[in-house]
KOLVOGU-145624 format. One record per atom (N, C-alpha, C): residue in three letters; x, y, z. Coordinates in steps of 0.1 Angstrom, whole numbers, padded with zeros to 4 digits, always signed. Layout:
N
ALAXYZ/...
END
This chain:
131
UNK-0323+0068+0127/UNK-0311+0062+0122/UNK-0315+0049+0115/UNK-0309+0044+0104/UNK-0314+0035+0093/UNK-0304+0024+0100/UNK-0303+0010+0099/UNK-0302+0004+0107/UNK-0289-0002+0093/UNK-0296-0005+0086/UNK-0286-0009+0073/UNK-0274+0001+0069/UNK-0282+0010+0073/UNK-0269+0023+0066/UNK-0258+0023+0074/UNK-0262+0018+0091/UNK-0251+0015+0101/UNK-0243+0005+0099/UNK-0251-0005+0096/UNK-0241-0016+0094/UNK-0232-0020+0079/UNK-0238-0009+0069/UNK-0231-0010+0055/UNK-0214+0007+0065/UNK-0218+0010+0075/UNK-0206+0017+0076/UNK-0195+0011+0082/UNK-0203+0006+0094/UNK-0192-0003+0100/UNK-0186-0015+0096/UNK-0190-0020+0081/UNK-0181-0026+0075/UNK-0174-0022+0068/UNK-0176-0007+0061/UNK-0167-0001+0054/UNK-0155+0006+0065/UNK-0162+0007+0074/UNK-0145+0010+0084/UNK-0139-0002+0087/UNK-0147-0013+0091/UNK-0137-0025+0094/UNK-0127-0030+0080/UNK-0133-0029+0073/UNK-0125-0028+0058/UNK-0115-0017+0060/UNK-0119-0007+0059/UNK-0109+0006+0058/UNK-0095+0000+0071/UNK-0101-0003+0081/UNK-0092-0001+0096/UNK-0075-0016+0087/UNK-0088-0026+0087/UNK-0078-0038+0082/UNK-0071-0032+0066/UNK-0080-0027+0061/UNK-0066-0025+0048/UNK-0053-0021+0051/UNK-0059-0007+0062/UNK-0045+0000+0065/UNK-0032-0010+0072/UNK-0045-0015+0079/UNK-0034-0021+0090/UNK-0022-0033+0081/UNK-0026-0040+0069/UNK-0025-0049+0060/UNK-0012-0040+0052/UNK-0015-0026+0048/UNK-0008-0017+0040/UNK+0004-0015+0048/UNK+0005-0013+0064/UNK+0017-0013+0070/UNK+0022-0024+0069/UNK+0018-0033+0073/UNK+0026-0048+0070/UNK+0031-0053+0059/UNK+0025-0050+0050/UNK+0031-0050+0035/UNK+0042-0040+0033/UNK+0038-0030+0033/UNK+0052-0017+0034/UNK+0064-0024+0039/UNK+0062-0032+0053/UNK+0077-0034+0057/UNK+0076-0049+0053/UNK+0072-0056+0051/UNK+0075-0065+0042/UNK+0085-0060+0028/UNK+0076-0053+0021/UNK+0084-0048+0010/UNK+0100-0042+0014/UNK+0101-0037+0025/UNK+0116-0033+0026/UNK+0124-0045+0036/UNK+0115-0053+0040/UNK+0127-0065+0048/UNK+0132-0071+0032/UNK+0124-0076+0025/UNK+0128-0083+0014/UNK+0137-0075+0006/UNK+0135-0059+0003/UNK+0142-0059-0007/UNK+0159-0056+0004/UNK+0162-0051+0013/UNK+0167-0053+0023/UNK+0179-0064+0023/UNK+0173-0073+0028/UNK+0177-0087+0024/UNK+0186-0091+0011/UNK+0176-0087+0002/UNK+0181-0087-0010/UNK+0193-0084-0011/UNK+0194-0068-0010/UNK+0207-0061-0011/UNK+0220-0067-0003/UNK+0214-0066+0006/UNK+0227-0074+0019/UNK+0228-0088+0015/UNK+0222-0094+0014/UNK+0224-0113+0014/UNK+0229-0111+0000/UNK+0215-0112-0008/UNK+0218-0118-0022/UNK+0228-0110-0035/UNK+0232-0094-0026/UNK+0238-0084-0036/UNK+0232-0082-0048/UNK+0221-0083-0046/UNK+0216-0075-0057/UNK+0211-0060-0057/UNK+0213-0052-0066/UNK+0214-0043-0071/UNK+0200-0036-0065/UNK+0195-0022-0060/UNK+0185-0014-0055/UNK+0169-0020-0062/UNK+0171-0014-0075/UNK+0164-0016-0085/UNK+0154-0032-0083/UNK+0166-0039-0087/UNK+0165-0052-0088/UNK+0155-0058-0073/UNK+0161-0054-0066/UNK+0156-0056-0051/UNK+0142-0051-0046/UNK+0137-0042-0051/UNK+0129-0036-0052/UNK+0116-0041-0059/UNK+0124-0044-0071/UNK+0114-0052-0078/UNK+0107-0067-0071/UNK+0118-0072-0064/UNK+0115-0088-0061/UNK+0106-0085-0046/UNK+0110-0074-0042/UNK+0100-0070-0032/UNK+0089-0066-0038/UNK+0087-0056-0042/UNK+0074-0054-0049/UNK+0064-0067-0056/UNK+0066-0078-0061/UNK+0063-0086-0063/UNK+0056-0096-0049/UNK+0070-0098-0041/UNK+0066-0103-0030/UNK+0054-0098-0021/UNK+0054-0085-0017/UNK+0045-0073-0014/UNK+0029-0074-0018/UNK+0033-0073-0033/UNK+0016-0075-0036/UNK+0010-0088-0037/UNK+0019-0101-0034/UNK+0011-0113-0038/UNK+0008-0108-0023/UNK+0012-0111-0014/UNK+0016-0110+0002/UNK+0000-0103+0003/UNK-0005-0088-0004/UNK-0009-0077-0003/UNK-0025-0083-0007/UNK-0026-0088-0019/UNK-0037-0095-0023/UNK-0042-0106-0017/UNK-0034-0117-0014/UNK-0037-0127-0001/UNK-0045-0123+0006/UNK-0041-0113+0017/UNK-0047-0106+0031/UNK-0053-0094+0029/UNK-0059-0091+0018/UNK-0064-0078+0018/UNK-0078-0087+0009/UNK-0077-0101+0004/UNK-0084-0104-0002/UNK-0097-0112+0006/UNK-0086-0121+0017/UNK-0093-0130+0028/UNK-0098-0126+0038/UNK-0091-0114+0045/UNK-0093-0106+0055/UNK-0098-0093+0053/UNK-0089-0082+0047/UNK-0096-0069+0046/UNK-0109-0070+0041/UNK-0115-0079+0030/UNK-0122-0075+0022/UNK-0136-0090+0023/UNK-0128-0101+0029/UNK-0135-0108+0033/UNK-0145-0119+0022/UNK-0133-0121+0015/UNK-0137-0125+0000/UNK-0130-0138-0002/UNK-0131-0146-0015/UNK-0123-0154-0021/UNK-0115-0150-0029/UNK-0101-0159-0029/UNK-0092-0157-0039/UNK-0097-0163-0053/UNK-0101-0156-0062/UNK-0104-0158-0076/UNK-0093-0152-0088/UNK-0096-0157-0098/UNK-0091-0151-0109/UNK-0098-0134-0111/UNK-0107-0134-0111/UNK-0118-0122-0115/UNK-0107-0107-0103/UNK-0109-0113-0089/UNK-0103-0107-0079/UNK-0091-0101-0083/UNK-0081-0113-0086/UNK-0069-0111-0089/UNK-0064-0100-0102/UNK-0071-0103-0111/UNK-0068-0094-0124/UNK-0072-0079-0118/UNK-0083-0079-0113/UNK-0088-0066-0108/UNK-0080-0061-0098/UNK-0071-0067-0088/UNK-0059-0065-0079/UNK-0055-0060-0083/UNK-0047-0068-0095/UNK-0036-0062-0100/UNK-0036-0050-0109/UNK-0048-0048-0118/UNK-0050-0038-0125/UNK-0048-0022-0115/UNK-0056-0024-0103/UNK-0052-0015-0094/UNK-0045-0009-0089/UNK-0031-0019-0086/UNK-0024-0019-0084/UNK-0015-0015-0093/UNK-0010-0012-0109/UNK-0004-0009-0120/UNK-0010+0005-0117/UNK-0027+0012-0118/UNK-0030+0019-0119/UNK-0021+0027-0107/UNK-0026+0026-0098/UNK-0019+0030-0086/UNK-0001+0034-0086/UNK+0003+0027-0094/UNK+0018+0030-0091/UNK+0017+0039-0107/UNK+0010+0044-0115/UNK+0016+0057-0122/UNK+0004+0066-0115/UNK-0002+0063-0105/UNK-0007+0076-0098/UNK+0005+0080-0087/UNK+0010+0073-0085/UNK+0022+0076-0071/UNK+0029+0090-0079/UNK+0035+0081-0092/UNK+0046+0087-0102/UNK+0039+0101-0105/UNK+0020+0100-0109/UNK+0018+0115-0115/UNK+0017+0122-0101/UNK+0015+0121-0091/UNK+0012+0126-0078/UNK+0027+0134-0074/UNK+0041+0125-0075/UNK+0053+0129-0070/UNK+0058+0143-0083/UNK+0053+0139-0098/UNK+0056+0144-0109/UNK+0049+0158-0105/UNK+0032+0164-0101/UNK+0028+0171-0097/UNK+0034+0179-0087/UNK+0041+0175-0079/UNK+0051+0181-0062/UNK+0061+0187-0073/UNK+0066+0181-0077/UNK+0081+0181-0081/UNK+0079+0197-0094/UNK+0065+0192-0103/UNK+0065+0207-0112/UNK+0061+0220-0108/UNK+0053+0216-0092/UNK+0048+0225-0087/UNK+0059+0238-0078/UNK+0074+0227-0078/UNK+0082+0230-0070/UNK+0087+0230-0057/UNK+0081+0221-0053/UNK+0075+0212-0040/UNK+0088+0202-0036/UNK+0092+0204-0019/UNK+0102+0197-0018/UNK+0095+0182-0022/UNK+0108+0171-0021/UNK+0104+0158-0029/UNK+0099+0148-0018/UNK+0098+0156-0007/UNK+0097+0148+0008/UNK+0079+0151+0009/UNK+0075+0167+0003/UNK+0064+0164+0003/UNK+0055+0160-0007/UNK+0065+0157-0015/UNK+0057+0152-0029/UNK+0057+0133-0022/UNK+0062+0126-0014/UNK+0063+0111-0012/UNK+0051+0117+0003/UNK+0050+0126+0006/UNK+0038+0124+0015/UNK+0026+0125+0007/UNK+0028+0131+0001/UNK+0012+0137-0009/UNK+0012+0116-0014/UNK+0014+0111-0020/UNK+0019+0099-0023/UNK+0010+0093-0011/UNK+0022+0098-0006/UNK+0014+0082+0011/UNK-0001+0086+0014/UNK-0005+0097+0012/UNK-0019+0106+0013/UNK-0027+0102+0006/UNK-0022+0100-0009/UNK-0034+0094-0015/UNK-0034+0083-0025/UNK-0025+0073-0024/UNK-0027+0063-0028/UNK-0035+0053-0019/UNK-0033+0051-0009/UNK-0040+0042-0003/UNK-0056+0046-0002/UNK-0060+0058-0002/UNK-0078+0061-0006/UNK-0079+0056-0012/UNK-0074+0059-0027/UNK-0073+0055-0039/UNK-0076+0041-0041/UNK-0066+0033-0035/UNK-0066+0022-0038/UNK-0077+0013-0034/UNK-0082+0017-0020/UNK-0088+0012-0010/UNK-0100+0019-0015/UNK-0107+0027-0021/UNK-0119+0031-0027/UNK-0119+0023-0042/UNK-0113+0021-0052/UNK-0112+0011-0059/UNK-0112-0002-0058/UNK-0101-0004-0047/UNK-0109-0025-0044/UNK-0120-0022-0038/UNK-0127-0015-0027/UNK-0139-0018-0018/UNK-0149-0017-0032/UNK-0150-0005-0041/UNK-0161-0007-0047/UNK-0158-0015-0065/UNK-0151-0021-0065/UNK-0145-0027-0081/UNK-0144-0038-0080/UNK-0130-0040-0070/UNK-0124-0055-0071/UNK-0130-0063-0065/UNK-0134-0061-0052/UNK-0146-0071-0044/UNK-0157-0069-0048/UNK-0162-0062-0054/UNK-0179-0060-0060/UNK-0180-0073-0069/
END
């Protein structure tokens, strides 16, 4: 056994383990806020969603940048974040679009979704945005 090859894995799982765990806490971040929104501030689904989504990924890149990935917050980081992250959300959309032409109920078109965005994402920052 190669001694480096061990230790280049067990940091790609400790990466992997902390993204996920970072990806739940964001998730419900994202819905206390937009949540909130709706009930406190009356704004509108959409609207609310938005101001969570925002909240979410600054929240998302913070802790996925310091901790998951064990890096600095940069500009370089950040553009590459977020490029990901745009990427990522019309993969959700062609992913749900694929269920939906295939004929596929729409519950498992948002699982297919939860399935593979986060690989996605999380194989993209480990070898792009932190590189």
């Amino acid at each position: 056994m190669n001694p480096p090859a061990t230790s280049e894995r067990s940091v790609l799982i400790r990466r992997a383990l902390r993204f996920g765990l970072t990806g739940i806490a964001v998730t419900a971040l994202h819905a206390l806020v937009a949540v909130l929104f709706i009930e406190h501030v009356q704004a509108l689904p959409p609207l609310a969603n938005g101001v969570a989504f925002i909240v979410a990924t600054v929240v998302s890149y913070v802790v996925n940048t310091t901790w998951s990935f064990s890096s600095r917050l940069h500009g370089r980081t950040l553009a590459r974040f977020v490029t990901v992250s745009v990427v990522g959300f019309f993969l959700a959309m062609l992913v749900a679009w694929i269920a939906q032409v295939a004929g596929l109920d729409y519950r498992l078109g948002i699982v297919a979704v939860a399935l593979t965005l986060p690989v996605f994402t999380f194989v993209l920052h480990n070898f792009w945005t932190y590189r």
